[in-house]
N, C-alpha and C positions, 0 to 999 in steps of 0.2 A: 433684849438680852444680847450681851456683845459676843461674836461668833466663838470666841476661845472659851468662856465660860459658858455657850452651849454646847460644845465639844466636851468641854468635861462634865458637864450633868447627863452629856449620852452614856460617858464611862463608869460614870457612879450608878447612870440606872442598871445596867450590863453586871454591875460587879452586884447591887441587890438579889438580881435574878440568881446568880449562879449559886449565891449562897441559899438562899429556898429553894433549888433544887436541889442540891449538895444535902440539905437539912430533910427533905422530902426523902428523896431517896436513903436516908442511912439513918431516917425512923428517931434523929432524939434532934429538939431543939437545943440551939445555941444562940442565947441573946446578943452576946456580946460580940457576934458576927455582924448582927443587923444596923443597917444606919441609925440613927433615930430618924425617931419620925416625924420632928419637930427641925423644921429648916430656918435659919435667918435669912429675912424676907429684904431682900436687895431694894436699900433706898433710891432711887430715880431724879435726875434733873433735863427737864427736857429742855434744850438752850435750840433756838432758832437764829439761826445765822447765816452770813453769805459763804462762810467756809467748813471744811470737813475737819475734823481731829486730826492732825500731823503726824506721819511716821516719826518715830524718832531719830531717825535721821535721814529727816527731810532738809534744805537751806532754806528753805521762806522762812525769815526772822523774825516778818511781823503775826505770824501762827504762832510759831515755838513761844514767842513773849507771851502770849496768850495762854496756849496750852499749859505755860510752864505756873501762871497764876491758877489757872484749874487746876490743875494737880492740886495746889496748896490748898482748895477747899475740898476737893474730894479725902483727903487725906486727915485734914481738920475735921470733917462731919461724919466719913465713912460713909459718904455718895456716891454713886455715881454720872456724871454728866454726859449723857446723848445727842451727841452734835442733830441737829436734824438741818438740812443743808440746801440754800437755796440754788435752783443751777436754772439756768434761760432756758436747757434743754427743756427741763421739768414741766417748765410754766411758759409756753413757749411766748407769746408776747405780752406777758404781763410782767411789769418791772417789781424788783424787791420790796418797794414801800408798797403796791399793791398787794401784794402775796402776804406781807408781814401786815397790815389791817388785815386781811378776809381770816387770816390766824388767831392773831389777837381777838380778833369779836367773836370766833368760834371754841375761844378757849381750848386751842392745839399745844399750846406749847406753854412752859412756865417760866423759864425768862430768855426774854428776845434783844436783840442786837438793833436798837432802831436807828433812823435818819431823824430830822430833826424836823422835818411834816409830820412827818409821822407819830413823832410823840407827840407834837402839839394835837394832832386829831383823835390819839386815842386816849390821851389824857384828859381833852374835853369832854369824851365821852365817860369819863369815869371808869376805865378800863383797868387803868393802869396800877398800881399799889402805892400808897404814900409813903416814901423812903427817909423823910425826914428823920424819924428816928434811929435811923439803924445809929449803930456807935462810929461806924466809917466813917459816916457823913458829917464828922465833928472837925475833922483833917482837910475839909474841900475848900481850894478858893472859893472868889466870892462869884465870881465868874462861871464857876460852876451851877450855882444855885439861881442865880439872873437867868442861865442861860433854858435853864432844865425845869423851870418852875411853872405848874399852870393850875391857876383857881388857886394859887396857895399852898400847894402840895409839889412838893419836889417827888417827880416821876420817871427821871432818869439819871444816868450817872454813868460817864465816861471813862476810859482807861488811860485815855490823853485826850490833849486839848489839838488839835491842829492850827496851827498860825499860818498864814500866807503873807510874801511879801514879794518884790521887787528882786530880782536878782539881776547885778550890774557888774557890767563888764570894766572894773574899777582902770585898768591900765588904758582902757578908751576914755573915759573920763579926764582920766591925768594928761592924755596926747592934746586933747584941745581946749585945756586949761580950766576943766568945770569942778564946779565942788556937787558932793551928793544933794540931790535937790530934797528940801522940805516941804513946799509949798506947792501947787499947782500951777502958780505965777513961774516960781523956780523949774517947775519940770517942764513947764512947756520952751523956755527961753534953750533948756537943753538940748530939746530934740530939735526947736529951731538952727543951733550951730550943729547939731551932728548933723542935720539933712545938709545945711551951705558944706559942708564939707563930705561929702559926697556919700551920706551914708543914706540910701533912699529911704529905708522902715526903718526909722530906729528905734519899734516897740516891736517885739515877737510877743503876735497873739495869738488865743484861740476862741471856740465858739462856749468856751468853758467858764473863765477864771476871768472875764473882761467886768464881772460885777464888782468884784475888790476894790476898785477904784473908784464903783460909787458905794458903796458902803464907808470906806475912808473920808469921803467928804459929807454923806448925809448924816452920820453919826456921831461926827468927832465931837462934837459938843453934847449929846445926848449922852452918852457913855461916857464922859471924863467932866462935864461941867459940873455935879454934885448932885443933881435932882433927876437920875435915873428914872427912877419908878415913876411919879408922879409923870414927867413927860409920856412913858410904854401909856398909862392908863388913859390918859387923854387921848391917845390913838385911839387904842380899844373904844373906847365911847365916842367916838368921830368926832371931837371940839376940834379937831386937826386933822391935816390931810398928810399921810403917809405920801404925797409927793411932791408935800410943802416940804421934806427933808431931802428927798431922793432926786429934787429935778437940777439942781447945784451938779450931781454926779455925772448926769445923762447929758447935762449942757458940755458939762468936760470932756466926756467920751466923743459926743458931737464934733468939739473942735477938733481932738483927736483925728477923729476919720477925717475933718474936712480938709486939712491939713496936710494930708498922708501921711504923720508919722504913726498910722494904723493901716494896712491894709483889710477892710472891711471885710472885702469879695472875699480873700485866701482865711480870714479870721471865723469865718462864718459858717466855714467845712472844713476844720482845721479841729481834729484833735490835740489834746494837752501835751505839751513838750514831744512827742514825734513830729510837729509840723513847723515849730519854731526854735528846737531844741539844736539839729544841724547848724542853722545858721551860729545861733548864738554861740555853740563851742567852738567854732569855728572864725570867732572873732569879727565876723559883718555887722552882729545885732547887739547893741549897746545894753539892751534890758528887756528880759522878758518876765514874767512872773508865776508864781510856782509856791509850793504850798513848804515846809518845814524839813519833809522827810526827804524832798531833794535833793539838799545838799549834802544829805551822807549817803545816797546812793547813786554807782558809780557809774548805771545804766540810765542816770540824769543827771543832775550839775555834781555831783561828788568827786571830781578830776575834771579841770580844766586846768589850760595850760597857760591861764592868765590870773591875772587878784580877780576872784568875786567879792563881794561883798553883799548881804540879802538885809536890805531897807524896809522899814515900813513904807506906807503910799503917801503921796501927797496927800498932805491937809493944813487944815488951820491951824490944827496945833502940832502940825510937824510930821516929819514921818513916821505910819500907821499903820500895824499890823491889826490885822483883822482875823478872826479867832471865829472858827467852825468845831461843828463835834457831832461824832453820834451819841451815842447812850446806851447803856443796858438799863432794862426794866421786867419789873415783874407784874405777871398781870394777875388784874385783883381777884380775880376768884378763877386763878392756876388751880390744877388737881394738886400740886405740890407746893404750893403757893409760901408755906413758912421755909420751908427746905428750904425753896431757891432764895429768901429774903437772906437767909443765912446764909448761904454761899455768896452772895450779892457782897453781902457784908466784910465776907475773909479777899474777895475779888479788888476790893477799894481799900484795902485797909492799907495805912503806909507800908506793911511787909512786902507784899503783892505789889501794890502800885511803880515799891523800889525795881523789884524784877522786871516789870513791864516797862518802864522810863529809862533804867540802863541798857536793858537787851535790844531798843528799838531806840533809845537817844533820842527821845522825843519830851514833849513838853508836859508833863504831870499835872493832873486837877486837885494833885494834895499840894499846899502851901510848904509842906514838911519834906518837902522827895525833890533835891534841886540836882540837876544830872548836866555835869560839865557836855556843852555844845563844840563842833569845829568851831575852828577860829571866824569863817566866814556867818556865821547866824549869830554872832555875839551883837552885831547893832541889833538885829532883830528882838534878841533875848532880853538886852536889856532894856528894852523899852518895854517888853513886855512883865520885867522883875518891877519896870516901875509902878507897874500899872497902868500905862498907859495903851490901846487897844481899843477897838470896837467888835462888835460881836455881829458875825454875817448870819448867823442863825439864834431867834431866841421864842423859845416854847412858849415865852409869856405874853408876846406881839399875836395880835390875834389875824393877820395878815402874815403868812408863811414869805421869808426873808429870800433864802438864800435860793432855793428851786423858783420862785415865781421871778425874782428881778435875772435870773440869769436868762429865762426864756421872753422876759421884755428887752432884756437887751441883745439879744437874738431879733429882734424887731425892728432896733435901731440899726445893726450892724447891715440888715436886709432891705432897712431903705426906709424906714419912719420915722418920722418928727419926734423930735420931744415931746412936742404936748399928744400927741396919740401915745407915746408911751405915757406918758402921765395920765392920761387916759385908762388906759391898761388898770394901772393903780388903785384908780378910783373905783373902776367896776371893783377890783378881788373885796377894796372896803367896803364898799356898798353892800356887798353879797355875806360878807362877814358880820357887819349889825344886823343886817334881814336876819341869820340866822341865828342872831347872840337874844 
């Protein structure tokens, strides 16, 4: 019970009592004094997430967009939703995806905020609730359902999509006569003339986001050639090696570092944009890369004082934005389990989804909610209006994408081979059919 509404059921019990003593003392009943005695029983949703319910005038935009989508279903259903809130203090070294499995398998909570391990593993496990039907899910790109799908059963469902791309320093570009590169061919010949002319890095990286680059070359054909599924299932069943895709990326990166247009050592213990962010607004660092919602905020590339421009990554079929997400899900046998499918439901619907893609100008999983972008993410957007994209996380690869390739390439950056990262690969498959 939320503290304002047990502050007033302390005043209503105060105000019962007075009147049976009032009635006691002066000897005649009066009904119509009395509460009833039949109370309406306050609906419950218990939502598990990394943040708390926002003052209403708080400035964190990406809560409010949220909060302001709750509302719409508490208000639709006559719910209410109980933020229950993950914090490092709480849990002191166990990270959110762990905390949100020991939850989900304990049945604590009725719809959770997940990552994208995370629902692939408790969706394996039959955890999770099949969303297919809600009416929501009649509005989702298709991207949505590729990406959220496991055994068959769509088990989660996003409020945006996030895209990463390239962001470049368009007026360095133009000084030494290059065009924006497409290819891997192309991007490497560019950071060869930024280095001949005196630019030592001219990639700002970190120990984070250095994956994107092979997800852009191991996927491009998998996700745009036309036989999707069919390739994911042949992973799954090992006719193919997850680093028969992945080792094209790691060779890239390899050049990369050998090259120096990476500095490995600084990339390696280098937080996201605090570590390469200075330079790059600062005009030294040609390109660094960075996820969608940077470029409208102003405490990361949101004002610069030169042309950006945010590209997809090199590939074969051209520059490639590469598309992450979490999910909300409901878990299958929640105490409130219809409640929260219903609120689930008002939370994705194009009303809601509108609220949340304008208030946060971000990228919508409804094909129906298109929310004008700065000028700088328009390459991004429309490659992404095309369809064209790969997905760094997808629930229905039975090898977890985006968390295990960024901690292999955390390996290479530290000093190992390709093929020991490929290595890497082959054990997570190996360990994946053992337990399929």
């Amino acid at each position: 019970m939320k503290p304002m509404k047990r502050k007033r059921w302390s005043f209503a019990c105060l105000a019962v009592l007075a009147v049976l003593t009032m009635t006691s003392c002066g000897g005649r009943e009066d009904p119509k004094n009395l509460l009833p005695r039949e109370t309406k029983e306050e609906r419950i949703i218990n939502l598990f997430s990394p943040m708390e319910k926002t003052d209403p005038n708080a400035q964190n935009v990406a809560r409010t967009a949220f909060d302001l989508t709750v509302l719409l279903a508490e208000e639709a259903l006559d719910v209410t939703m109980i933020y229950r809130t993950y914090t490092a203090e709480n849990y002191q070294d166990k990270t959110y995806d762990e905390v949100c499995l020991d939850r989900a398998r304990n049945n604590m909570d009725d719809l959770y905020l997940l990552n994208p391990d995370t629902i692939l593993a408790l969706g394996k496990e039959g955890l999770l609730m099949d969303l297919s039907e809600l009416v929501g899910t009649k509005n989702l790109r298709e991207i949505i359902r590729t990406a959220n799908t496991v055994d068959g059963k769509l088990v989660a469902i996003p409020q945006e999509v996030v895209a990463y791309g390239l962001f470049v320093n368009v007026d360095l570009f133009k000084k030494y006569g290059l065009t924006l590169p497409e290819t891997p061919e192309e991007f490497l010949e560019c950071c060869r003339v930024f280095q001949e002319n005196g630019v030592e890095t001219p990639i700002g990286a970190n120990r984070w986001w250095l994956e994107t680059f092979v997800f852009a070359q191991a996927y491009a054909e998998l996700y745009n050639g036309g036989n999707t599924q069919a390739e994911i299932e042949a992973l799954n069943r090992g006719e193919v090696r997850y680093s028969d895709y992945l080792r094209p990326g790691f060779e890239f990166l390899r050049t990369l570092i050998d090259h120096g247009y990476i500095d490995a050592e600084k990339a390696a213990v280098s937080e996201a944009i605090e570590a390469e962010g200075p330079d790059f607004l600062a005009g030294k660092t040609p390109i660094v890369m960075a996820y969608w919602g940077a470029a409208n905020t102003e405490t990361a590339y949101g004002k610069t004082d030169f042309e950006m421009q945010v590209i997809g990554f090199p590939s074969s079929w051209g520059q490639m934005p590469v598309m992450s997400m979490t999910g909300l899900a409901v878990g299958a046998e929640a105490e409130h389990r219809e409640d929260a499918a219903q609120a689930l439901n008002i939370l994705v619907s194009d009303e809601a989804l509108r609220i949340y893609s304008e208030t946060n100008r971000v990228i919508s999983p409804s094909k129906n909610v298109k929310v004008d972008c700065v000028p700088a993410l328009r390459p991004l957007n429309d490659r992404i209006e095309e369809g064209i994209y790969v997905l760094g996380s997808n629930a229905g690869m039975n090898v977890e994408q985006w968390g295990n390739t960024c901690l292999i390439v955390r390996e290479l950056l530290d000093g190992a081979s390709v093929e020991e990262c490929m290595a890497s690969f082959d054990a997570l498959q190996d360990a994946a059919l053992s337990a399929s």
